[in-house]
C-alpha positions in Angstrom: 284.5 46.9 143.8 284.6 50.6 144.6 281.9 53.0 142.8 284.3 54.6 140.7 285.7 51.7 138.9 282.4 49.9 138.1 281.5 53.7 136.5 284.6 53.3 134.8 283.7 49.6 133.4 280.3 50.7 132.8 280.8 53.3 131.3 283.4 51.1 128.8 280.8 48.4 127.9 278.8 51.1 126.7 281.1 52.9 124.4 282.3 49.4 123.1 278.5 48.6 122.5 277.7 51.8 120.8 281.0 51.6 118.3 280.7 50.9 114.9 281.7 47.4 113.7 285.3 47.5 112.4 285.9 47.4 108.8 288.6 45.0 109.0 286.6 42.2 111.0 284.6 41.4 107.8 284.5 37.9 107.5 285.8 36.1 104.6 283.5 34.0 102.5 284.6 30.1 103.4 285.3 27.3 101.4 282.0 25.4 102.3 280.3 28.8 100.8 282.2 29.6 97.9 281.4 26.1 97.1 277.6 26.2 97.6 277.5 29.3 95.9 279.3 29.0 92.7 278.3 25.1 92.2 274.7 25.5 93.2 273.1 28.8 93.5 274.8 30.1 90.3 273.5 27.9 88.1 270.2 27.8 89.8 269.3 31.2 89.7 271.7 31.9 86.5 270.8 29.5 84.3 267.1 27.7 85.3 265.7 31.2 86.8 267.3 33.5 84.0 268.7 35.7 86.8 270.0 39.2 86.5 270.8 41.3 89.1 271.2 45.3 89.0 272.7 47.9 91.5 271.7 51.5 92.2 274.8 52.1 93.8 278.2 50.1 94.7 277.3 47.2 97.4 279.8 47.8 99.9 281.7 44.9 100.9 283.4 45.9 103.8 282.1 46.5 107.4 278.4 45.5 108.7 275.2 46.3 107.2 271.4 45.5 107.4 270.4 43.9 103.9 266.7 44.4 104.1 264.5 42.7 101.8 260.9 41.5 100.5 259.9 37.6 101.1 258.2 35.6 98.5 260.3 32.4 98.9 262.8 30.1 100.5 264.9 30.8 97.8 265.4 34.2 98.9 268.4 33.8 101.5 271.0 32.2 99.1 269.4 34.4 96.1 270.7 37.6 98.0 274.1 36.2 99.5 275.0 35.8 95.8 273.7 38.7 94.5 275.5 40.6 96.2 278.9 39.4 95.9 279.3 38.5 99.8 277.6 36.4 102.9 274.8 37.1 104.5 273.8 36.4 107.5 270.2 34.8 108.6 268.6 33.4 110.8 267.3 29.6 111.1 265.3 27.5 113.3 268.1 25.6 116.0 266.4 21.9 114.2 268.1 22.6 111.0 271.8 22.9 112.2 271.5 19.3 114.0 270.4 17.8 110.5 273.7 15.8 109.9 274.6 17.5 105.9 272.5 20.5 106.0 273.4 22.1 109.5 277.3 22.7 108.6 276.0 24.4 105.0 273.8 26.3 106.6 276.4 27.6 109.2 279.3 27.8 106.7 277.3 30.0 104.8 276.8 32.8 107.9 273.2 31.3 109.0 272.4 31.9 112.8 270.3 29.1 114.9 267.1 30.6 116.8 265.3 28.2 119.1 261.8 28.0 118.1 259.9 30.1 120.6 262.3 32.3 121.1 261.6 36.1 122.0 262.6 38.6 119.8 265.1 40.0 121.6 267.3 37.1 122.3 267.0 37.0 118.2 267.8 40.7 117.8 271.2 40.1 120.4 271.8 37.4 118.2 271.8 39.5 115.2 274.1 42.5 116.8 276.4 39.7 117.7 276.8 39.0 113.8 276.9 43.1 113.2 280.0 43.3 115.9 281.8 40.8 113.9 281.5 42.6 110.5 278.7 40.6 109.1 276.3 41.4 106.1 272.9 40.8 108.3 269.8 39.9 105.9 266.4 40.6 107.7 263.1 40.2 105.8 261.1 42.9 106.7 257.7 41.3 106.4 258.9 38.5 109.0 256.5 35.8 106.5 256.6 35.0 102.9 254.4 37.4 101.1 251.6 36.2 98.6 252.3 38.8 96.5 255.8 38.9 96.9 256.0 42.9 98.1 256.3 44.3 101.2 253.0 44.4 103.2 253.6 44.7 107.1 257.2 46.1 107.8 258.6 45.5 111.3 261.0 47.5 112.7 263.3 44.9 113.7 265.6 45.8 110.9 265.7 49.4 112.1 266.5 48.4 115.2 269.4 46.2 114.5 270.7 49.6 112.7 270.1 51.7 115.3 271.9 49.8 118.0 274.6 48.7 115.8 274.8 52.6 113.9 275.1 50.9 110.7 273.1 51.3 107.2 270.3 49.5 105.9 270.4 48.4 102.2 266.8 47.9 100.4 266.7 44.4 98.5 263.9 43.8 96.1 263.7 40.5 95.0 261.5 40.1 92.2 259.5 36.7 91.0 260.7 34.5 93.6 257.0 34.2 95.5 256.2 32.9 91.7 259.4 30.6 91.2 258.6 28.7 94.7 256.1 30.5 96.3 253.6 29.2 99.5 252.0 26.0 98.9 254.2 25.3 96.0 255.8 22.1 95.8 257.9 22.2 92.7 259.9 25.2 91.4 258.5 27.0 88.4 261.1 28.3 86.0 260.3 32.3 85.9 263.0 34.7 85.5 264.0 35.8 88.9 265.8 39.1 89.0 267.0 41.0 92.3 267.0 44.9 91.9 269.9 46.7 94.9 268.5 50.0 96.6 271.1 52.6 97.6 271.8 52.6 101.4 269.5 54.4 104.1 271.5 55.6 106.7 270.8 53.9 110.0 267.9 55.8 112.4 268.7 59.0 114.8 267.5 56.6 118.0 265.8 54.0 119.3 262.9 56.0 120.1 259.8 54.5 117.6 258.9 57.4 115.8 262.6 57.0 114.4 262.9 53.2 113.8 259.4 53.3 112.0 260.3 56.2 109.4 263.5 54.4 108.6 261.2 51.5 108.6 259.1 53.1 106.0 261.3 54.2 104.2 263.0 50.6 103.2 259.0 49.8 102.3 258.9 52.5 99.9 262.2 51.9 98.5 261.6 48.0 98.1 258.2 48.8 96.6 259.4 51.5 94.3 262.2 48.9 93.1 259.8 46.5 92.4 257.6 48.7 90.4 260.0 48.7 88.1 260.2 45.5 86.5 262.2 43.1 85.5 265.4 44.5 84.7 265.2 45.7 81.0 261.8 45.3 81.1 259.3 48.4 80.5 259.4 49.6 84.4 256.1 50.4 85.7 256.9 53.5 87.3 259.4 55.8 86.8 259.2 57.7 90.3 262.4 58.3 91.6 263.5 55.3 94.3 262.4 57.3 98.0 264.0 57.1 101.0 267.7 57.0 99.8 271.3 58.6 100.1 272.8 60.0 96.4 274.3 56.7 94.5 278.0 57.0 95.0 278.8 55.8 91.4 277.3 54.5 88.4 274.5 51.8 87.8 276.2 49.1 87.3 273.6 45.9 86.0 275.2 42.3 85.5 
């Protein structure tokens, strides 16, 4: 192949890679998931965890996004796929897909396997594949279930995923869950369990680290700020403004 065609190809992949995910290519929920979620995690976190769930701006269900959020729980990844009124993707160790009933839930419901060992970035390529194809992508910025349920150690592998893929990151703060089914718990407790939706941070300038950890930061602060406040219609405990975020496009909605 001459040098001016493989410049051209290049040249190609690259402008493909840095286009934003089309609109249009975001997948539809499936049966499998609309069955999970209305038959199981409603009534779970509706009924035995009393759970409300409250918006600082419209969720926007079209097109890919990073859904960043704190970790408390393993109840967290279905908690935020129905909180926010569409899948989201996550990752899971390769074992669990093999498991003969579990592995096609898990998959029909956007999960992603990960072979144990596995290096970052073949997990962050994984990700971006999910971003090209319109997906919701849920990354937990701690990496671990937290104690305390806040964020404590952010890694920039959220702000990464948004930089290559030039697409916003929403701030999810999940509050109660690390008390409902928390490390070293056996048995679910039945707390309320309420999740609280930031307002979208747009995705960093580059790649560079200075950039990925202030818009790393910046999902902290607005996760942390968001779970100062309470449960919803609860006295909040601070009433700073929520840092780190664009202007709400519309109202507050709560439901």
């Amino acid at each position: 192949m001459n040098r001016p065609v493989a410049a051209v190809k290049r040249a190609w992949r690259w402008r493909r890679r840095s286009e934003p995910p089309a609109l249009i290519r975001t997948p539809r929920p499936s049966l499998t998931y609309r069955l999970i979620s209305y038959l199981l995690v409603f009534p779970v976190f509706r009924l035995l965890l009393r759970g409300r769930t409250r918006a600082g701006a419209p969720v926007p269900q079209e097109g890919a996004l990073v859904v960043v959020a704190n970790h408390g729980s393993h109840l967290d990844p279905p908690l935020l796929g129905h909180a926010l009124g569409r899948p989201v993707a996550f990752m899971a160790k390769a074992e669990l897909f093999r498991v003969p009933l579990l592995g096609p839930i898990i998959r029909a419901c956007g999960a992603y396997p990960v072979s144990r060992g596995a290096s970052d970035r073949e997990a962050i390529r994984t990700a971006g594949d999910r971003l090209e194809e319109g997906w919701a992508v849920g990354v937990f910025i701690d990496g671990s279930r937290q104690q305390d349920g806040r964020v404590n150690r952010p890694q920039p592998g959220a702000a990464l995923l948004a930089a290559r893929a030039g697409v916003p990151l929403l701030p999810v703060a999940i509050l109660n869950s690390h008390r409902a089914l928390g490390r070293g718990q056996r048995l679910p407790r039945a707390v309320p369990v309420h999740i609280r939706i930031g307002t979208p941070i747009p995705p960093p300038a580059s790649r560079r680290r200075a950039d990925l950890d202030a818009s790393t930061a910046a999902c902290q602060e607005q996760i942390n700020a968001l779970l100062d406040q309470g449960l919803i219609g609860a006295p909040a405990l601070s009433s700073a403004p929520v840092p780190g975020a664009l202007p709400p496009s519309g109202a507050d909605p709560g439901h």
